[in-house]
N, C-alpha and C positions, 0 to 999 in steps of 0.2 A: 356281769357283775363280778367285781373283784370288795378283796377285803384289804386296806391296809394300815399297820399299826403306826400311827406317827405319837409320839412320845409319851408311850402306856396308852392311849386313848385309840378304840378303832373308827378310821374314817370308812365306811359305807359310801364304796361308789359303784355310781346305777346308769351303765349304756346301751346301747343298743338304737333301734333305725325309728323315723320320722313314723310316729302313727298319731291322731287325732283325732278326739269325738266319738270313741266306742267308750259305751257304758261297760262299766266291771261286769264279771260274769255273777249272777245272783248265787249270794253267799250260803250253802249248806249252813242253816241254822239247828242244826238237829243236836248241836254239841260236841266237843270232844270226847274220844275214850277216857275216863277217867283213871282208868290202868294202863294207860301209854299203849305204847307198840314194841312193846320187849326191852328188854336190856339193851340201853347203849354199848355199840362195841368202838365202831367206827365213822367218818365218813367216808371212807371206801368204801365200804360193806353197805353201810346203811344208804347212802346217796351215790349209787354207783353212776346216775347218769352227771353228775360232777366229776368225773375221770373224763369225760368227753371236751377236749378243748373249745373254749368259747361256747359253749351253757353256760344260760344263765336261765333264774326265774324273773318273770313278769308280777308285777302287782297285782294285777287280774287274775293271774293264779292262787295268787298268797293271800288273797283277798278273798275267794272263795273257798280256802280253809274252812273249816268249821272252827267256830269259836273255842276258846281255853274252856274248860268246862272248869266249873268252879269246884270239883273234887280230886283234880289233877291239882297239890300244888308241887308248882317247882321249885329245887333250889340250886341249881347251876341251867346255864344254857350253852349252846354250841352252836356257832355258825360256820358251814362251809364253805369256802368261797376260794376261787383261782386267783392268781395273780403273775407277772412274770415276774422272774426271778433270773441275776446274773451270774455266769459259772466263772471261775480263777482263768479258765482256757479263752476267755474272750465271747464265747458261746449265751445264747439264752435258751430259756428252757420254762412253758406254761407248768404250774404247780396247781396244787391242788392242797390248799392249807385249812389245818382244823385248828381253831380257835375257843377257847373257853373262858367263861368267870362264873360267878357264883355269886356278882352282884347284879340281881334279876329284880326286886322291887321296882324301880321305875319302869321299866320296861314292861313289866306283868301289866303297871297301871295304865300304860297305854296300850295294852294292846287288849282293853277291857273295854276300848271307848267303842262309840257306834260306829258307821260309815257315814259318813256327810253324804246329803241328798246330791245324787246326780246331775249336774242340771247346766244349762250351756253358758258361753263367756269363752274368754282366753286363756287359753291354756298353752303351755310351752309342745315347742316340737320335738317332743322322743317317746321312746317307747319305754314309760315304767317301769323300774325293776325290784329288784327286793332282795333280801338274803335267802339263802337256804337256813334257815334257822331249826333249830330243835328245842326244846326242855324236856329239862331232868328234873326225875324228883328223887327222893332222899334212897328210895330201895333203886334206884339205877335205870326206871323207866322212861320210857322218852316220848313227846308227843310231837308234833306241826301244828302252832297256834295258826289261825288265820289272823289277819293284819288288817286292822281297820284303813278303810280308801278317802280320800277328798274328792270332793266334787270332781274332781279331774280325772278321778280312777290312779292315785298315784296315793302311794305310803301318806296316811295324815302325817303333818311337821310334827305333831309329838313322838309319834313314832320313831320318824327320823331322828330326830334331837333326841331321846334316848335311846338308842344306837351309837350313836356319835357321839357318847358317853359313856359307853361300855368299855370298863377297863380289861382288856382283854389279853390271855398267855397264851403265845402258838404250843400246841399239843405236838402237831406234826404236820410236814409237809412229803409230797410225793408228786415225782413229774407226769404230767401227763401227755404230754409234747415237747418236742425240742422246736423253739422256732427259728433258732438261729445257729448253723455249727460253726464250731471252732477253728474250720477250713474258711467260711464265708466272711466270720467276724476279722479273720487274720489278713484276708484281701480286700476286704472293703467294701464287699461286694451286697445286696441282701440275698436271702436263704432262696427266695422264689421272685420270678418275675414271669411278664407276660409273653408268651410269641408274639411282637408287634407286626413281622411281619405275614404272618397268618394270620391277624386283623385286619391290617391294612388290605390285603389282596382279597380277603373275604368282602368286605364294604365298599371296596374302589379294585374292581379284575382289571380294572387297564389302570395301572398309575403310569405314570409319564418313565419315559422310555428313552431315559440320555446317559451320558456318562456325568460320574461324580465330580463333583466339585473336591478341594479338599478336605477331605476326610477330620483330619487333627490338627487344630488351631495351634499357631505357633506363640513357644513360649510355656506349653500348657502338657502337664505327666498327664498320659496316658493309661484309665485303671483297663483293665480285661477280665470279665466275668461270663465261664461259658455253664452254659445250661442244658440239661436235658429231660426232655420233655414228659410229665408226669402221665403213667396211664390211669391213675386215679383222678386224676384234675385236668382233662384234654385243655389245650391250651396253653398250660402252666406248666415254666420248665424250674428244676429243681438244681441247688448249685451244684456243679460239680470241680471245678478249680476254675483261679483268680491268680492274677497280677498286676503290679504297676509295672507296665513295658519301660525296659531297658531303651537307650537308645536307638541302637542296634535293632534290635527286635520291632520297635517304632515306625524306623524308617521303611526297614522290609515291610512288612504292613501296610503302612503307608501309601507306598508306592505301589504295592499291588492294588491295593482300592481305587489308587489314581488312574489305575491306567486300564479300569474295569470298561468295558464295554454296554452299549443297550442291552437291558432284560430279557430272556429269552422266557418263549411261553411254554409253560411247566404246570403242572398240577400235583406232582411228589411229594409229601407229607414231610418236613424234614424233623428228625428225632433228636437234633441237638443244634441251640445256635447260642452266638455271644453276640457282648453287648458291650461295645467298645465306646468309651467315652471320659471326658475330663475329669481328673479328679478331684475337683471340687465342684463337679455335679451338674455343673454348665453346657449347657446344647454346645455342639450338634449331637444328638445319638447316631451313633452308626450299629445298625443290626447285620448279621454277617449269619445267613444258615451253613452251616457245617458237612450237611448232607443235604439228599434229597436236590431239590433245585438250582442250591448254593445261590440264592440270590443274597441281595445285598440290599438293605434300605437306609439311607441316613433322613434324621428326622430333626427340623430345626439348625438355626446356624448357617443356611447355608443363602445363594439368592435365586426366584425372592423368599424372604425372608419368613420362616416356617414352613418353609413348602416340604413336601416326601419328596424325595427321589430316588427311583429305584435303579440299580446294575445288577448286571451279571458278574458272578463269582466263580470261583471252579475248585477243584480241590486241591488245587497247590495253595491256595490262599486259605482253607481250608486245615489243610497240613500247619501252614505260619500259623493260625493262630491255636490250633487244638493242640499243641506241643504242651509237656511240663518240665 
């Protein structure tokens, strides 16, 4: 769930993956604190699991709130909510922004309605979400209203539509992740990609066993982005430098991929590979490990036509493209 302000008015948007057909969890009726939960200080402080990139709440959660209790009133509210955010350096960076107003009337009124009966039909495919929301009341106490559900287990539309009419002032933002740096945004390249060819050789241990066809279509810049491999995300390698290859640098390249031989059988973990391909994003991939095996995979582009094909690589070819 991100929060975004498009012209004074916030838009409330709600993502997350494919769920359908679970009933909300049954809602603590027992009422709210009517003396809040302390002084508002922050949503740092106070929502710290909102510093975690990509949290979000579920309706189901916010739905089994206990109700506003009718001795808490409020007169401002805050929603916390991420969003990404672009830096001057080309970079992005997930944020973590607190929002406020002090025009709560609509919104108390719906969120005073009941739950609409549960009950089956068609419902959309995602997974419900909702704000991190708060209220305040006049000495600085804050509460978590529960949020009445539709049939579907998802925010009733009044709810939403008053939301999506909260005129809202960012208080403050803070990053919580960098997703993209200023080295990656400056080559072109994205911040994380996949080991394909640790994929590949995991689900197919014998791929086809020829020399490459060629490598870089003619006519066509050459980006270069090398990666190494996250020991927090096995699999997942982390940028480390980029280029659009020079011609020079192209052709040696090139030529050594050309004149790559059958794959040789290896089990070596490799801890850094690139990911050499057209710059405007167009097959073939050619995957190049760095170390370890030094095999080579190009994927797409090539005949017939989507096939993998694997070579062997070595580390002069290795050395060509791990230079800065």
């Amino acid at each position: 769930m991100f929060v975004r302000t498009v012209g004074g008015r916030v838009a409330v948007v709600l993502v997350g993956l494919a769920l359908v057909g679970c009933a909300p969890t049954e809602k603590d009726t027992a009422g709210g604190d009517p003396g809040g939960q302390g002084s508002w200080t922050s949503c740092a402080e106070v929502a710290p699991e909102m510093t975690t990139a990509g949290f979000m709440v579920t309706a189901k959660d916010a739905g089994a709130l206990p109700p506003l209790d009718d001795g808490f009133s409020p007169v401002a509210l805050v929603i916390c909510g991420q969003e990404t955010q672009q830096r001057p350096d080309g970079g992005q960076d997930r944020v973590l922004t607190e929002r406020r107003t002090d025009e709560v009337d609509d919104l108390i009124a719906s969120l005073r309605l009941p739950d609409e009966p549960f009950g089956a039909g068609p419902c959309t495919m995602e997974l419900p979400g909702a704000p991190w929301l708060a209220l305040i009341d006049a000495d600085g106490r804050w509460t978590r209203p529960g949020m009445p559900l539709d049939r579907c287990g998802k925010l009733r539309p009044e709810v939403k539509e008053a939301l999506a009419a909260l005129p809202m002032t960012t208080v403050s933002t803070r990053v919580v992740a960098e997703l993209v740096s200023a080295g990656a945004a400056a080559a072109g390249c994205s911040q994380q990609w996949k080991d394909m060819i640790a994929v590949e050789t995991t689900t197919n241990p014998s791929p086809p066993r020829k020399a490459l066809p060629e490598p870089f279509p003619a006519g066509r810049q050459i980006r270069l982005c090398v990666y190494e491999l996250l020991k927090s995300a096995p699999g997942t390698g982390n940028f480390v430098h980029g280029t659009v290859l020079p011609p020079e640098r192209r052709t040696a390249i090139g030529q050594a991929l050309w004149g790559a031989g059958p794959v040789a059988a290896c089990t070596e973990q490799a801890s850094r590979f690139a990911l050499l391909r057209s710059t405007s994003g167009e097959d073939p991939q050619t995957y190049v490990e760095l170390d370890g095996c030094h095999r080579i995979m190009v994927v797409g582009g090539v005949r017939p036509s989507g096939r993998t094909v694997m070579a062997q690589g070595d580390a002069a070819l290795a050395g060509l493209i791990d230079k800065r």
